[in-house]
MARBA-3410 file (N, C-alpha, C, O; in Angstrom, 1 decimal):
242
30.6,-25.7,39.4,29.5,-25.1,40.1,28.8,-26.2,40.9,28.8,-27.4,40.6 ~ 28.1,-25.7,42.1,27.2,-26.7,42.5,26.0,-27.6,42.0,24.9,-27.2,42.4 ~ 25.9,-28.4,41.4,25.0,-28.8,40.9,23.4,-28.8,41.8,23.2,-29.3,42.9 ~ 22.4,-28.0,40.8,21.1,-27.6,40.6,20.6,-29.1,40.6,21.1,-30.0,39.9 ~ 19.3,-29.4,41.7,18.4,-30.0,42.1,19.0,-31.7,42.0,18.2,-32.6,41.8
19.9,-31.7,42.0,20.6,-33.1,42.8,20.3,-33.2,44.4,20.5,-32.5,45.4 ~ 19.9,-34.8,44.1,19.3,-35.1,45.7,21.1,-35.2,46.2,21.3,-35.0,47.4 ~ 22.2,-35.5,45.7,23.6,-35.8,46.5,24.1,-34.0,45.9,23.5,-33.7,44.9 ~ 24.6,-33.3,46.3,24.9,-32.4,46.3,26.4,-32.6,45.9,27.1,-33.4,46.5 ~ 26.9,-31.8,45.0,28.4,-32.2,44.6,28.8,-31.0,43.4,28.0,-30.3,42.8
29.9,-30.9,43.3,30.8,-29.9,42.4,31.1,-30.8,40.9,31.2,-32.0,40.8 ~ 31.2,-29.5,39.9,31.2,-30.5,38.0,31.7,-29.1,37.6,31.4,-27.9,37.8 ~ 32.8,-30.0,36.9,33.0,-29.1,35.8,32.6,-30.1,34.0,32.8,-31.3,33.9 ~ 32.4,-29.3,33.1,32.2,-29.7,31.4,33.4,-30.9,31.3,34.5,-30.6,31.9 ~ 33.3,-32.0,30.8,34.3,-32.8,30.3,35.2,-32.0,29.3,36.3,-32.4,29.2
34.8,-31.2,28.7,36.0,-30.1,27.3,36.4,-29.1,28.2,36.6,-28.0,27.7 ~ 36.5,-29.2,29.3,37.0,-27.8,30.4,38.4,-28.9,30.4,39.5,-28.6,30.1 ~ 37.9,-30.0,30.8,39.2,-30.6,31.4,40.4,-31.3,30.1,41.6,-31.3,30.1 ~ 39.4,-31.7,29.4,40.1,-32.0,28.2,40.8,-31.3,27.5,41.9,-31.7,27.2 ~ 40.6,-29.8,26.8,41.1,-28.9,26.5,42.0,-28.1,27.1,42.5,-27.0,26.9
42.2,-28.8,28.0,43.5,-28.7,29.1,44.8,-29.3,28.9,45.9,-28.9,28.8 ~ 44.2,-30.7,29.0,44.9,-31.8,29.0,45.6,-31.4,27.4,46.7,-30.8,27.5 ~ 45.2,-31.5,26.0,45.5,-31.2,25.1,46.1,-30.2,24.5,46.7,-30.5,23.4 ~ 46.1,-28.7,25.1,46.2,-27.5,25.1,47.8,-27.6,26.1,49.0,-27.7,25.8 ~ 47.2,-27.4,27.3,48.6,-26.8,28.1,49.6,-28.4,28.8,50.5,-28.2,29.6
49.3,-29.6,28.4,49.8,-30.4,28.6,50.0,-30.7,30.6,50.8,-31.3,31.4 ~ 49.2,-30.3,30.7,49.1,-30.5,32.7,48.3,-30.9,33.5,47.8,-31.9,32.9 ~ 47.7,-30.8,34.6,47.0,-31.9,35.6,45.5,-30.9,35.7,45.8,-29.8,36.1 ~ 44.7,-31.1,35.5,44.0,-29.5,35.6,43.2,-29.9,37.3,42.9,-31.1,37.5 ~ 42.8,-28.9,38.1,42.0,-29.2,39.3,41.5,-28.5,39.2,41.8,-27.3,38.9
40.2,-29.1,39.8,39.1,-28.4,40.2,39.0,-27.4,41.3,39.2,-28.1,42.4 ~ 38.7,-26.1,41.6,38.7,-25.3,42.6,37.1,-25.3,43.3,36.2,-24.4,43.1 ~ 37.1,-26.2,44.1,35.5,-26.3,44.8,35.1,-24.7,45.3,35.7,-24.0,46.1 ~ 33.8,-24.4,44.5,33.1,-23.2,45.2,32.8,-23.3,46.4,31.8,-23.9,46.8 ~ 33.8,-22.5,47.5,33.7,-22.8,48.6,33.8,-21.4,49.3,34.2,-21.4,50.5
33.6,-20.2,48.7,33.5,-19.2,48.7,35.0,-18.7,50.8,36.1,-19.2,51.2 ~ 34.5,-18.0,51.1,35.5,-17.8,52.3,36.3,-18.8,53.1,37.2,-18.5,53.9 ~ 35.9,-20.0,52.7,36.9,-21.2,53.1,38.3,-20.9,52.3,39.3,-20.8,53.1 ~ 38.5,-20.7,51.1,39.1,-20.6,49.9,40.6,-20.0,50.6,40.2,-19.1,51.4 ~ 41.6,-20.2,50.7,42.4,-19.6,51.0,43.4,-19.0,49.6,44.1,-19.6,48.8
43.1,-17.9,49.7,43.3,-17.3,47.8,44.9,-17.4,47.8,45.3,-18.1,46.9 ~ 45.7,-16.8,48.7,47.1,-16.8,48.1,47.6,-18.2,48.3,48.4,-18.7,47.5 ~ 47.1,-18.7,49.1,47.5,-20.0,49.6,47.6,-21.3,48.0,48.3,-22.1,47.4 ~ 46.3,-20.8,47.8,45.8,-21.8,46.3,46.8,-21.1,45.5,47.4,-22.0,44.9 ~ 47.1,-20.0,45.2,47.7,-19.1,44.3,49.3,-19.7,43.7,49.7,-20.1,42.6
49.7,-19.6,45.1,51.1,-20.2,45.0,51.3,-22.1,44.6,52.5,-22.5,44.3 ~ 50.2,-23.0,44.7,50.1,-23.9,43.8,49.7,-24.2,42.6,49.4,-25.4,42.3 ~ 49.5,-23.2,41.6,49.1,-23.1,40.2,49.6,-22.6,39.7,50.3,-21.8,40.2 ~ 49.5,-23.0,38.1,50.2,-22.6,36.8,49.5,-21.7,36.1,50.3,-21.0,35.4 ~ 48.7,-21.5,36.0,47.5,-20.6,35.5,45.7,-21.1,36.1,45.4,-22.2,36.6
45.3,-20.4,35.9,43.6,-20.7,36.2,42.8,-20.2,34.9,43.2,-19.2,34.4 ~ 41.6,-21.2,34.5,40.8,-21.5,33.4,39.5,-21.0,34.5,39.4,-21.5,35.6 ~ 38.8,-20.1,34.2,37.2,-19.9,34.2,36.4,-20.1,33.9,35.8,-19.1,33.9 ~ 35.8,-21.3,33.3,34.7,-21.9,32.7,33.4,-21.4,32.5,33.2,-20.2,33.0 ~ 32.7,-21.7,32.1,31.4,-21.2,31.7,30.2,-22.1,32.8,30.4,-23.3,33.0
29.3,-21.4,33.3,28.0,-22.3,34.1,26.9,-22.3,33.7,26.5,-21.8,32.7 ~ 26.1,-23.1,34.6,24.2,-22.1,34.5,24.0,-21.1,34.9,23.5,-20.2,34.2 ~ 24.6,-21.1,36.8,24.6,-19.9,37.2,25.0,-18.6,37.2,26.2,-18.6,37.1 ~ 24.6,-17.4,37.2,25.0,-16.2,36.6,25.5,-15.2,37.8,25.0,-15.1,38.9 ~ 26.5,-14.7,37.4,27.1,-13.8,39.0,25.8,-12.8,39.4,25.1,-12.0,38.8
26.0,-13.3,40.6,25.1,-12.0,41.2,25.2,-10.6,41.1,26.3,-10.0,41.1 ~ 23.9,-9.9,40.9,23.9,-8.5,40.6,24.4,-7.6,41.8,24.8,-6.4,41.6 ~ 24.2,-8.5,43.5,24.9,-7.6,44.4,26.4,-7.0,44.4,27.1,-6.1,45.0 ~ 26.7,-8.0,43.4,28.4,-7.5,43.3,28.7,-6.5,42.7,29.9,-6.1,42.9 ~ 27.8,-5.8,41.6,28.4,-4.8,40.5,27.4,-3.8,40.8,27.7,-2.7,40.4
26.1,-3.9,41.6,25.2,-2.9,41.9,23.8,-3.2,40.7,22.9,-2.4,40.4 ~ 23.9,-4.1,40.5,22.2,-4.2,39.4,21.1,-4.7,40.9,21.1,-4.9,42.1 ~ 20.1,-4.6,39.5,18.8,-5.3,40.3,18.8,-6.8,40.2,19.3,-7.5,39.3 ~ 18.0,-7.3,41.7,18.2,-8.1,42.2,17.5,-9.0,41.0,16.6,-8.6,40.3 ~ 18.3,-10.4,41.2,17.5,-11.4,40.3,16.0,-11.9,40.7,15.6,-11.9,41.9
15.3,-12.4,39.6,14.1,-13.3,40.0,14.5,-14.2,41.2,15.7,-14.5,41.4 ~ 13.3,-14.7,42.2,13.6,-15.9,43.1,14.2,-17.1,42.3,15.3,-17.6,42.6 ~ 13.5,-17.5,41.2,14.1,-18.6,40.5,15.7,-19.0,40.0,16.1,-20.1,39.6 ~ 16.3,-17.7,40.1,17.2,-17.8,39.1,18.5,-18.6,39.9,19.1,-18.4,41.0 ~ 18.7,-19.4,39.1,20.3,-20.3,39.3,21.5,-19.0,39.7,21.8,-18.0,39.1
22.0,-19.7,41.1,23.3,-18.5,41.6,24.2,-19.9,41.6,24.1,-21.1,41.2 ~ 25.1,-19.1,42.2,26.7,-20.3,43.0,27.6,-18.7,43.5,28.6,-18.0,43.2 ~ 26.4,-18.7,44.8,27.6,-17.6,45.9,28.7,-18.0,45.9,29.6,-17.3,45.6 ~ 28.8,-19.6,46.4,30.1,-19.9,46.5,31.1,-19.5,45.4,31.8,-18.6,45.7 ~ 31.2,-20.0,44.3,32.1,-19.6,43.5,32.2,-18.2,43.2,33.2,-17.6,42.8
31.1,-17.8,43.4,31.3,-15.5,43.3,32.2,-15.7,44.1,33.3,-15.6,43.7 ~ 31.8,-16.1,45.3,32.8,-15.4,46.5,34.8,-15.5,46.0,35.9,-14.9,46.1 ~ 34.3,-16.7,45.5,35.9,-17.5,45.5,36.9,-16.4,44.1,37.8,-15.5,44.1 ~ 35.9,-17.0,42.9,36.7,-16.1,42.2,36.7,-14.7,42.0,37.7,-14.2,41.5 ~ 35.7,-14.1,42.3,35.8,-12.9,42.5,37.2,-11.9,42.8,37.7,-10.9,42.2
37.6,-12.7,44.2,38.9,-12.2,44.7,39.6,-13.0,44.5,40.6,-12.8,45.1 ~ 39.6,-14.0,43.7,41.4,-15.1,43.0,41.5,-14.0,41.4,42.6,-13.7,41.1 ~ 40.7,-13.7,40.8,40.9,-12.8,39.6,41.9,-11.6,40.2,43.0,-11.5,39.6 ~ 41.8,-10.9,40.7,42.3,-9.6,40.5,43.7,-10.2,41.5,44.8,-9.8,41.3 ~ 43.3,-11.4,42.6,44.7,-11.4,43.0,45.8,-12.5,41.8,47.1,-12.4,41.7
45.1,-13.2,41.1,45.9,-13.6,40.2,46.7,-13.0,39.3,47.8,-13.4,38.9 ~ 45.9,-11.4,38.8,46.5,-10.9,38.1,47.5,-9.9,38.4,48.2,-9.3,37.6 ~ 47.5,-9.8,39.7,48.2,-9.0,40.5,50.1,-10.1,40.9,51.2,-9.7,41.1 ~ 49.6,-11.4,40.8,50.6,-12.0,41.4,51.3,-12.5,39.8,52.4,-12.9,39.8 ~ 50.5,-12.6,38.6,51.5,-12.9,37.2,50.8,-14.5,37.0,51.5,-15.5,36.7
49.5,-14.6,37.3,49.4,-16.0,37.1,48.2,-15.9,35.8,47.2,-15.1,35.7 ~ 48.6,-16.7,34.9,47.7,-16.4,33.9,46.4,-16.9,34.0,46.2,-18.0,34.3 ~ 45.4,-16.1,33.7,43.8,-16.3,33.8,43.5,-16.4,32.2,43.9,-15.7,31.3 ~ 42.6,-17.5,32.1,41.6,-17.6,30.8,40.1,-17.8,31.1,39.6,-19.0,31.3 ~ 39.4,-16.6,31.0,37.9,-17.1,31.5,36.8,-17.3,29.9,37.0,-17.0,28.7
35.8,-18.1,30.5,35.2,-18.6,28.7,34.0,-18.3,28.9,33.8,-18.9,30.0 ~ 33.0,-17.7,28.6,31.6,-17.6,28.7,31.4,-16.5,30.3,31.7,-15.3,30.6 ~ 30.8,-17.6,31.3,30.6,-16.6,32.6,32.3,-16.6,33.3,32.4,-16.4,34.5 ~ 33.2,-16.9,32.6,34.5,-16.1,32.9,34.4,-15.0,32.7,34.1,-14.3,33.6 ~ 34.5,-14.4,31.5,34.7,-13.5,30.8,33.8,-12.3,31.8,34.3,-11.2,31.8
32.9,-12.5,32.5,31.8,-12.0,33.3,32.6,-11.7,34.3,33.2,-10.6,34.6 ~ 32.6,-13.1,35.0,33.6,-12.6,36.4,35.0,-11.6,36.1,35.0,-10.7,36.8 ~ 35.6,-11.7,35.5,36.4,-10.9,34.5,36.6,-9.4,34.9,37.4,-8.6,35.4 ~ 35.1,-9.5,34.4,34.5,-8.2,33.8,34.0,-7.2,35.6,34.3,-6.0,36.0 ~ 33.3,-8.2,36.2,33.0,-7.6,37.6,34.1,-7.6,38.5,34.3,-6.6,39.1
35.1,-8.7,38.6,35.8,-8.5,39.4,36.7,-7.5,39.5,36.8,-7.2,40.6 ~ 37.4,-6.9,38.4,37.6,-5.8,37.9,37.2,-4.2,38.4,37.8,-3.1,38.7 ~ 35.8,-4.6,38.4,34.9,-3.7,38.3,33.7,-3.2,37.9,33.1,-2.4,38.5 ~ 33.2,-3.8,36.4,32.6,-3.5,35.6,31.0,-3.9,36.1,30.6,-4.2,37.2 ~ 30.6,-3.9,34.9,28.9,-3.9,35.6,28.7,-5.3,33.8,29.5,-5.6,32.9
27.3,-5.8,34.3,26.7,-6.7,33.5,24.9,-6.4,33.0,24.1,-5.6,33.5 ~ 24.6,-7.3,31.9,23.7,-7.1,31.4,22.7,-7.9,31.7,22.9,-8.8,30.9 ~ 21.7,-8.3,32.3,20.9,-9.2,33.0,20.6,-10.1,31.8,21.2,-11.2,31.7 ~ 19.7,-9.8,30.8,19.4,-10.3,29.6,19.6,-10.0,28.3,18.8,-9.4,27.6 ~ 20.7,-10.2,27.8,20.8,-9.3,26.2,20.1,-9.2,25.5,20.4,-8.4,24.7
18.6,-10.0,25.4,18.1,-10.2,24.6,17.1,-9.4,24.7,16.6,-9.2,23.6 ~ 16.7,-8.8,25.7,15.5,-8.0,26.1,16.3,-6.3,25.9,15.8,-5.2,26.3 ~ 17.1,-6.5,25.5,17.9,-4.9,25.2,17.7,-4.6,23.7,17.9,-5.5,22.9 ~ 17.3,-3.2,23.2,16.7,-3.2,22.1,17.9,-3.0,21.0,19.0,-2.5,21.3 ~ 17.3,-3.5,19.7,18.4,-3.9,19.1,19.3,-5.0,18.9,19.9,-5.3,17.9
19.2,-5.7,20.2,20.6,-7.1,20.6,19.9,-8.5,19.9,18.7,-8.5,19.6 ~ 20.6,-9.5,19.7,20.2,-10.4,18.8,19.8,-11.8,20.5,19.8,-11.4,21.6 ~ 19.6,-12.8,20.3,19.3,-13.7,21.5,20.3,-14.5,21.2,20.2,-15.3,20.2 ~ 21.3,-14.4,21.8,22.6,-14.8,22.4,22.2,-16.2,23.3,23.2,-16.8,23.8 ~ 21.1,-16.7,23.6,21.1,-18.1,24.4,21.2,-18.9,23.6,21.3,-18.7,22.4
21.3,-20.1,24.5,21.5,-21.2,23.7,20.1,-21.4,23.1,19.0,-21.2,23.6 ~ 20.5,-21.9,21.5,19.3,-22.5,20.9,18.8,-23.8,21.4,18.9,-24.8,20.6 ~ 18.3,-23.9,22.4,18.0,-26.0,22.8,16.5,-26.1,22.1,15.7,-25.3,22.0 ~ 16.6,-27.4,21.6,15.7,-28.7,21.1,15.4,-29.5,21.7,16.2,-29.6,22.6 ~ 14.7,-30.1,21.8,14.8,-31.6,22.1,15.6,-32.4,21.6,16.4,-33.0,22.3
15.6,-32.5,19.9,16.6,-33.3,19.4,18.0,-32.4,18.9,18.6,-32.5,17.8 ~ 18.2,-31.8,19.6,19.5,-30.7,18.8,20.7,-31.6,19.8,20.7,-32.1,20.9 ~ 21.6,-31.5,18.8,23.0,-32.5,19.0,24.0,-31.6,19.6,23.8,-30.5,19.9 ~ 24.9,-32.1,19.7,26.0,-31.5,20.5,26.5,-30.3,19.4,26.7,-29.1,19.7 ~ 26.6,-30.7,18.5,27.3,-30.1,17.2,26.4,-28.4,17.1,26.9,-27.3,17.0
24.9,-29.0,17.0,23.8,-27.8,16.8,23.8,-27.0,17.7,23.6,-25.8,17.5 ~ 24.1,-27.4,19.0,24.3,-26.2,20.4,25.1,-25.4,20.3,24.7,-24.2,20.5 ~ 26.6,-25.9,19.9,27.7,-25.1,19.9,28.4,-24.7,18.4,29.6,-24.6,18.1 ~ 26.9,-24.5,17.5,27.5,-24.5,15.9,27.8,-22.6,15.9,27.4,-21.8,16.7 ~ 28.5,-22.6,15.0,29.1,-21.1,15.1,27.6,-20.5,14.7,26.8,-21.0,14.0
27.5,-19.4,15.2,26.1,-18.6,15.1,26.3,-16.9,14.9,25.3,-16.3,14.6 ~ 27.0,-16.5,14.9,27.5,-15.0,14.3,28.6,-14.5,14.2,29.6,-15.3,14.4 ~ 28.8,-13.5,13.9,30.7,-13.0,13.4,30.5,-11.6,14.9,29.7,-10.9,15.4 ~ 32.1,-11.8,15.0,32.7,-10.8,15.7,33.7,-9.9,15.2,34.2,-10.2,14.2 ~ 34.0,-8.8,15.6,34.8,-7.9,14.4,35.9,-8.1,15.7,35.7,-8.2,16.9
36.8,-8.1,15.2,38.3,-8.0,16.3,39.4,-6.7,16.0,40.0,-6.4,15.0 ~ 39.1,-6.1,17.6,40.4,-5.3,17.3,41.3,-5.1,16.3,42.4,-5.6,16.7 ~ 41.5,-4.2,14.5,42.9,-4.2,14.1,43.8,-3.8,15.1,43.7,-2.9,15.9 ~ 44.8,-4.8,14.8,46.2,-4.5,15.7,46.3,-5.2,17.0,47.3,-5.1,17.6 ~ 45.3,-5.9,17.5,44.9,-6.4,18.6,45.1,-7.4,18.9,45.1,-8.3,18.1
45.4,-7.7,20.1,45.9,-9.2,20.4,45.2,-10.4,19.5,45.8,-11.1,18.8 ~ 43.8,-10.5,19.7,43.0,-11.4,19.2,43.7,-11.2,17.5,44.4,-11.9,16.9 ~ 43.3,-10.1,17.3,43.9,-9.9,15.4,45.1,-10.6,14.9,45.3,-10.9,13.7 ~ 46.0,-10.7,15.9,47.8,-11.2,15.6,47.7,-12.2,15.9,48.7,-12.9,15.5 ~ 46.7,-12.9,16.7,47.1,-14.1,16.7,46.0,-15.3,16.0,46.1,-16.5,15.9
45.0,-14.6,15.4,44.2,-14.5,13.8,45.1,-14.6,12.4,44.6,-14.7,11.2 ~ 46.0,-14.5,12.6,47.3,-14.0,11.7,46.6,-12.6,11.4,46.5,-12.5,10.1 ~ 46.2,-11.8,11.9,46.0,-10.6,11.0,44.6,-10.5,10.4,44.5,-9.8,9.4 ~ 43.7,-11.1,10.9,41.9,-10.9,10.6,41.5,-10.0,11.4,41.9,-9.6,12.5 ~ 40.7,-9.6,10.8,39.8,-9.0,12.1,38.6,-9.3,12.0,37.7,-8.6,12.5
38.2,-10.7,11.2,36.8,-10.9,11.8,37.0,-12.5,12.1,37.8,-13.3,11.7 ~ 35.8,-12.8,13.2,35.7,-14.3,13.3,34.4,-14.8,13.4,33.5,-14.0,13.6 ~ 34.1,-16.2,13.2,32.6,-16.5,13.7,32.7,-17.0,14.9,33.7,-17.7,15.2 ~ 31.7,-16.9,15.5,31.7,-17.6,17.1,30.4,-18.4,17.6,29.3,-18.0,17.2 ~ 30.2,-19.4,18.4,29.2,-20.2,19.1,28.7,-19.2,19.9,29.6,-18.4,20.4
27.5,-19.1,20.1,26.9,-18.5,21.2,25.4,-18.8,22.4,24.2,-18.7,22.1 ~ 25.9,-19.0,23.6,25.5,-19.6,24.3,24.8,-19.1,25.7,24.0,-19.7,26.4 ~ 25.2,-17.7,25.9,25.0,-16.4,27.1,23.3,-15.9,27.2,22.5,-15.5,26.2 ~ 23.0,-16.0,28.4,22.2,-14.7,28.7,22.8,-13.3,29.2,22.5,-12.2,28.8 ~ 23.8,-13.9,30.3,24.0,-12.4,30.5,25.5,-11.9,29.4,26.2,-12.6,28.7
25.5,-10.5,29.6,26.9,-9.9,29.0,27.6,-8.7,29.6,27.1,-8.1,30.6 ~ 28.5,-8.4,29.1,29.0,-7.2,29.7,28.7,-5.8,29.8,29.1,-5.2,28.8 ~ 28.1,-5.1,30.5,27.5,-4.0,30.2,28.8,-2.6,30.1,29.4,-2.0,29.2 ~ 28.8,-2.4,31.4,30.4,-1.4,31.3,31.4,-1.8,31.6,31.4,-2.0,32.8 ~ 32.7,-2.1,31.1,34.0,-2.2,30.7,34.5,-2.0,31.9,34.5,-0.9,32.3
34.9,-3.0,32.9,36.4,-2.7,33.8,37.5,-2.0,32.9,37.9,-2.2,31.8 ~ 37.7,-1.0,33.9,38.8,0.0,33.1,40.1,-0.7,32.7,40.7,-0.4,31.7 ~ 40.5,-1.9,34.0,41.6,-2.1,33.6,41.6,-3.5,32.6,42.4,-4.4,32.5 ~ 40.2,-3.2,31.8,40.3,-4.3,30.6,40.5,-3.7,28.9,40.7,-2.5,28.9 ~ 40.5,-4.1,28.1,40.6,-3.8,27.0,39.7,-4.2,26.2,40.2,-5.4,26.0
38.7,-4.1,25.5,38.2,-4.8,24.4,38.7,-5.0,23.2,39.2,-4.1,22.4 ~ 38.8,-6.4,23.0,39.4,-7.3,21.4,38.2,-7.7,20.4,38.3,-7.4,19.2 ~ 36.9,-8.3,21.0,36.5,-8.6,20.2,34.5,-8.1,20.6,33.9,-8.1,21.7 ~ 34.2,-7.7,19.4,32.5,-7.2,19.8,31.6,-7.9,18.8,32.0,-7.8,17.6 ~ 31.0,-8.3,18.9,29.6,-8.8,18.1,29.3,-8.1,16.8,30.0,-7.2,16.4
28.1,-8.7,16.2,28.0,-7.9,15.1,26.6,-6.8,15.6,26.3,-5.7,15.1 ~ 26.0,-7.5,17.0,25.2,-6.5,17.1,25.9,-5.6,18.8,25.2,-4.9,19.6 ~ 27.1,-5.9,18.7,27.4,-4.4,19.7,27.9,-5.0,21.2,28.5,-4.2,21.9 ~ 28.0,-6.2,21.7,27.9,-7.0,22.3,29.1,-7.3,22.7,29.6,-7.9,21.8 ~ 30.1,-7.1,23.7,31.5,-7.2,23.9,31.9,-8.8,23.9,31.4,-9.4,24.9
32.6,-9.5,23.2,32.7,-10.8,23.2,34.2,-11.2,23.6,34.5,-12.4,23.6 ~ 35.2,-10.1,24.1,36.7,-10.6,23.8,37.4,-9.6,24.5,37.3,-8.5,23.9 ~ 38.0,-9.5,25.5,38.6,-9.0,26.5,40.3,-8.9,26.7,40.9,-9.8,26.0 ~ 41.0,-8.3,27.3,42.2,-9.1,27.7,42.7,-7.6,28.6,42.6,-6.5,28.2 ~ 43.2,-8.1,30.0,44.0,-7.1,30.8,44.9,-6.6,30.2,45.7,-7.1,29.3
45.0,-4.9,30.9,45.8,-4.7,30.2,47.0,-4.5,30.9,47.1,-3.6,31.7 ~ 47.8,-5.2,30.7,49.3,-5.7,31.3,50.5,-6.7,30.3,50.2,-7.2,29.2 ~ 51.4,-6.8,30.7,52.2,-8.0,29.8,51.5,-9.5,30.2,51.4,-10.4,29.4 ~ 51.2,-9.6,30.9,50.2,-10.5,31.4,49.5,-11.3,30.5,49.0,-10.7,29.6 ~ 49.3,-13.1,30.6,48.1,-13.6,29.9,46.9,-13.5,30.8,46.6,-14.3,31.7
46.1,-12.2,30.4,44.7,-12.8,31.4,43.5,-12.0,30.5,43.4,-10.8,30.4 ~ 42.7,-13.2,30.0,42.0,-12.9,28.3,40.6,-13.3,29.2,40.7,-14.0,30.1 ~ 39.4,-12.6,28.7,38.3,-13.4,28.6,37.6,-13.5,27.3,38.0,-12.6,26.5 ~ 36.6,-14.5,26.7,35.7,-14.7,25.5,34.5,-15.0,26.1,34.3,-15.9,26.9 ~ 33.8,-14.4,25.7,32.2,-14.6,25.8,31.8,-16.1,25.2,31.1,-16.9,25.8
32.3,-16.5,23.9,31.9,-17.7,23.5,32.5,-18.9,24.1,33.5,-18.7,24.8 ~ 32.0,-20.0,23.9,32.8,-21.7,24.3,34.0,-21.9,23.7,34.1,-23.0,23.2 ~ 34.8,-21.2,23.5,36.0,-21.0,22.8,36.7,-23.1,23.2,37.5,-23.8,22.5 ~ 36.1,-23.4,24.5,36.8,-24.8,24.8,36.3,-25.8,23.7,36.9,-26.8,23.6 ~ 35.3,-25.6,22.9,34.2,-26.6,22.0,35.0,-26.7,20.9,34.9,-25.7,20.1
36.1,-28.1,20.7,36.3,-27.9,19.5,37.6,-26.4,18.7,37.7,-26.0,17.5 ~ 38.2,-26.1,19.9,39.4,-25.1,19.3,39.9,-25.2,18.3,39.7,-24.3,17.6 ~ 40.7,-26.4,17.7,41.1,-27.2,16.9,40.5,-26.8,15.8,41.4,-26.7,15.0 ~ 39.9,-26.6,15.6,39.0,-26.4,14.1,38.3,-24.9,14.3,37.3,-24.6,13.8 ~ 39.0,-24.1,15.0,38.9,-22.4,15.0,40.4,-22.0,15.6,40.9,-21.9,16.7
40.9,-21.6,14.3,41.4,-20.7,13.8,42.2,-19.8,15.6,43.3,-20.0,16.2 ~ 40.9,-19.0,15.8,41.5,-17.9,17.0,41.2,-18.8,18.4,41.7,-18.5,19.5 ~ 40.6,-19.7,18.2,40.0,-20.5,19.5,41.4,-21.3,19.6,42.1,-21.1,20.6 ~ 41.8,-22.0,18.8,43.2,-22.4,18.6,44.4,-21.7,19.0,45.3,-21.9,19.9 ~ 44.2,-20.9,18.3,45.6,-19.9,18.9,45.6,-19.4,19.9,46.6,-19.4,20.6
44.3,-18.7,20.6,44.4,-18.5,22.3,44.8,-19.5,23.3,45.6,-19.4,24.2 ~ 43.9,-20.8,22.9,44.7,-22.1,23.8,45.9,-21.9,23.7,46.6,-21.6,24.7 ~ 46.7,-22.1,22.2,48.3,-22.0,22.4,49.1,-21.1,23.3,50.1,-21.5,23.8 ~ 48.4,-19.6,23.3,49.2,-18.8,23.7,48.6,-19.0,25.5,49.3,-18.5,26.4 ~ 47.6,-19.5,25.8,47.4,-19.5,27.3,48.4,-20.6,27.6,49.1,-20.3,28.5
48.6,-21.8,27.0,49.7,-23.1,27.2,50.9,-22.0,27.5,51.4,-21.8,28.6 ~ 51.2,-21.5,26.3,52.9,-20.8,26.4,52.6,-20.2,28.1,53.4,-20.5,29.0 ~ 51.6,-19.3,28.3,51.8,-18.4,29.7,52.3,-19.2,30.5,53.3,-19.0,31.2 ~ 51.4,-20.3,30.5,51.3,-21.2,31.9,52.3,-21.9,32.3,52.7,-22.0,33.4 ~ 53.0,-22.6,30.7,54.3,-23.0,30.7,55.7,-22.1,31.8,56.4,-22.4,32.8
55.4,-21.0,31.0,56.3,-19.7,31.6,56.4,-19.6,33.3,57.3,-19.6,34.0 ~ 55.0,-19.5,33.6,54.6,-19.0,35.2,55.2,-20.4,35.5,55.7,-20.3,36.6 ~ 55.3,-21.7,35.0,55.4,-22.6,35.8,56.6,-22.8,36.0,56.9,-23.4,37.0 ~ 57.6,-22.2,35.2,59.1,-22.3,35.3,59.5,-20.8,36.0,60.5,-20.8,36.7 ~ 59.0,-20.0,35.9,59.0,-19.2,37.0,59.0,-19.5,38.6,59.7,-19.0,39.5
57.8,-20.4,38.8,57.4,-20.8,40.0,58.6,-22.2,40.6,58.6,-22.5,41.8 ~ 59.3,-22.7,39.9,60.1,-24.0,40.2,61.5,-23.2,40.0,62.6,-23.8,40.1
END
């Protein structure tokens, strides 16, 4: 995303976006600058092995799904709406594997079709899904697992769980998914109702998770085995594509 109130203006992605790359699918990962209609979609399309959707500050805009307009204050990145917006559904249209993680899972969800939840927390019933920040809270305390999700029996997420259907997860979101793109599936939901786990429905790898699933996979179970099984996609599309 564009980086917020920098006097040099410049594009960042998370250091564990890129690393859990490198570790996971064994390849070169690049950055796709939010550059909204510059973006030449099929053009980029046909140079990749799969695409990762990271998590931001910024939250997709409400003009895309039909909500109410945000506060003046609130953190956007038109550019990157613009861009992935329409690389999602053409990705999944051309067999390229998509993994979106936090405001992936969003774009996901709108691009698709679906609609979003402005604040979960102000919906009655819903638990506060933001990040807990401190002053002194560590890396570890940000992204410590904070509730359970129930997973699909039978479900992608479940089989590659070996067969659980529950998990705990980090949670970090204001916004969430309100109504389901049809052509998505829900894997995994919250304990208070909250869609956390996604996946198209096609032979296709193209999954979203609400949580940091990149923080630490290694030491989760399903966070682990999705990396694996997005490596295998990518591997595949890449020998497809050569």
């Amino acid at each position: 995303m564009l980086n917020p109130g920098s006097r040099v203006h410049g594009y960042s992605t998370a250091e564990r976006n890129v690393m859990s790359l490198l570790e996971y699918c064994d390849c070169l990962p690049i950055q796709l600058p939010p550059i909204g209609d510059k973006c030449a979609i099929q053009q980029v399309l046909g140079m990749l092995d799969g695409i990762l959707l990271p998590g931001g500050r910024a939250n997709v805009e409400p003009h895309h799904y039909g909500g109410p307009a945000f506060p003046e204050d609130e953190i956007t990145d038109p550019g990157r709406d613009a861009v992935v917006l329409k690389l999602i559904p053409a990705a999944i249209e051309a067999g390229v594997p998509v993994f979106g993680i936090c405001r992936g899972i969003q774009e996901m969800n709108v691009a698709l079709g679906g609609t979003l939840h402005y604040r979960v927390h102000l919906l009655e019933g819903k638990m506060d899904h933001r990040m807990q920040r401190r002053d002194d809270s560590t890396t570890e305390q940000l992204f410590a697992l904070r509730h359970g999700v129930s997973l699909e029996s039978g479900g992608m997420f479940s089989k590659l769980a070996g067969g659980q259907t529950e998990a705990r997860v980090n949670s970090l979101h204001g916004q969430g998914i309100d109504r389901v793109a049809a052509d998505l599936i829900v894997e995994a939901i919250s304990e208070d109702g909250i869609i956390e786990g996604v996946r198209v429905n096609s032979d296709a790898f193209a999954v979203g998770v609400q949580w940091h699933v990149e923080y630490e996979p290694q030491k989760h179970e399903l966070g682990d085995a999705l990396y694996k099984e997005f490596a295998r996609a990518v591997t595949a599309h890449a020998a497809k594509r050569d």
